[in-house]
C-alpha positions as CSV (number, residue, x, y, z in Angstrom):
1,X,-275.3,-10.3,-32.9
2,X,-272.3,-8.4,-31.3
3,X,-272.8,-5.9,-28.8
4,X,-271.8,-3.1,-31.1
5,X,-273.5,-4.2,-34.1
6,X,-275.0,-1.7,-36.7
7,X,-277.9,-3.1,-35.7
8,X,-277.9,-3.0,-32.0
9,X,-276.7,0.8,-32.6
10,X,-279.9,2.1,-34.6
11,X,-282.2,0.0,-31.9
12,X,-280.6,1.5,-29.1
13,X,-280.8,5.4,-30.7
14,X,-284.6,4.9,-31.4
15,X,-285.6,3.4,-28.3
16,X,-283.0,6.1,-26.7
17,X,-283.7,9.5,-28.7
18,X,-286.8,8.9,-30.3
19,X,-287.8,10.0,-34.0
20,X,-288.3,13.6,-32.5
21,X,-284.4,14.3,-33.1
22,X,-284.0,13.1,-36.2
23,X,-285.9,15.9,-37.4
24,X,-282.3,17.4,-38.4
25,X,-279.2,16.1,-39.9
26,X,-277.6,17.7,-36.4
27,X,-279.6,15.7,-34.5
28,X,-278.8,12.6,-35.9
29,X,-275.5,13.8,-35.7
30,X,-275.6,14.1,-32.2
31,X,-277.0,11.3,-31.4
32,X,-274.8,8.9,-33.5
33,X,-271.4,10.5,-32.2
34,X,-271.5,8.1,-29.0
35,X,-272.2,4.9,-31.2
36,X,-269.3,6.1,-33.5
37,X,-267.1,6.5,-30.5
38,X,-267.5,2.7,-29.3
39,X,-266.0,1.7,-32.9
40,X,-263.0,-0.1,-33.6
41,X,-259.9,1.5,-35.6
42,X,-260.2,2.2,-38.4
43,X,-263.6,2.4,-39.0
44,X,-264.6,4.8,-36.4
45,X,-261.8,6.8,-37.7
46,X,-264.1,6.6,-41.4
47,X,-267.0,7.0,-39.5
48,X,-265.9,10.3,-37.8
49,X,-264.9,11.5,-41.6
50,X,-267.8,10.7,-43.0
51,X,-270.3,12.4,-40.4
52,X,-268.1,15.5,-40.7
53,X,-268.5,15.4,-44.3
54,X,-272.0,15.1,-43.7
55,X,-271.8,18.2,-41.3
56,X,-270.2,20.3,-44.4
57,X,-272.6,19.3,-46.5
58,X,-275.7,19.9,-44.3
59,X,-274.0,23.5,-43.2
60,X,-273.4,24.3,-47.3
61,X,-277.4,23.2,-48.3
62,X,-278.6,25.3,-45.2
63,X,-276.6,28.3,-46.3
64,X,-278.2,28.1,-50.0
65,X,-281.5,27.1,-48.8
66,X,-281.7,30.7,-46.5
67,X,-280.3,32.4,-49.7
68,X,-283.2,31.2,-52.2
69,X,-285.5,31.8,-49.4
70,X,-284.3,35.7,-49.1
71,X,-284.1,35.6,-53.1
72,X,-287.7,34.2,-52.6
73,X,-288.8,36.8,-50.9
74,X,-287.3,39.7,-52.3
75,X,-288.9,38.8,-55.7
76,X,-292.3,38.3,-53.7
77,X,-291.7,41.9,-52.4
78,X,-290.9,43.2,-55.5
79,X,-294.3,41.6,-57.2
80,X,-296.3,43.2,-54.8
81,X,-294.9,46.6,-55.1
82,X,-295.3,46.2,-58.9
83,X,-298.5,44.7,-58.7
């Protein structure tokens, strides 16, 4: 297996970060960003593209998931007064 192998990567983020910060796409971000550094061209050039990508994404589901929550709540608020 080869130092830098996929494999060698994940073992070394558990035993280093623990499951504690992968309770976030951030912090799995985080803590794959040094792993993806050590990459060859191109593929860490990929690999920095697709975890930004992945950064978007997480940022845009966030976004919508605080504005059903408010949407959530103002309906709550509103069956209550009714009610």
């Amino acid at each position: 297996m080869a130092a830098h192998s996929p494999e060698v990567a994940i073992k070394q983020l558990q035993s280093q970060h623990g499951p504690q910060n992968y309770d976030t796409i951030c912090g799995v971000q985080r803590a794959l960003w040094p792993y993806i550094n050590l990459l060859p061209e191109p593929k860490r050039t990929e690999a920095e593209g697709l975890l930004v990508t992945a950064y978007v994404m997480g940022s845009r589901m966030h976004a919508r998931l605080v504005e059903q929550k408010r949407a959530l709540e103002s309906t709550d608020a509103e069956e209550s007064d009714a009610g």
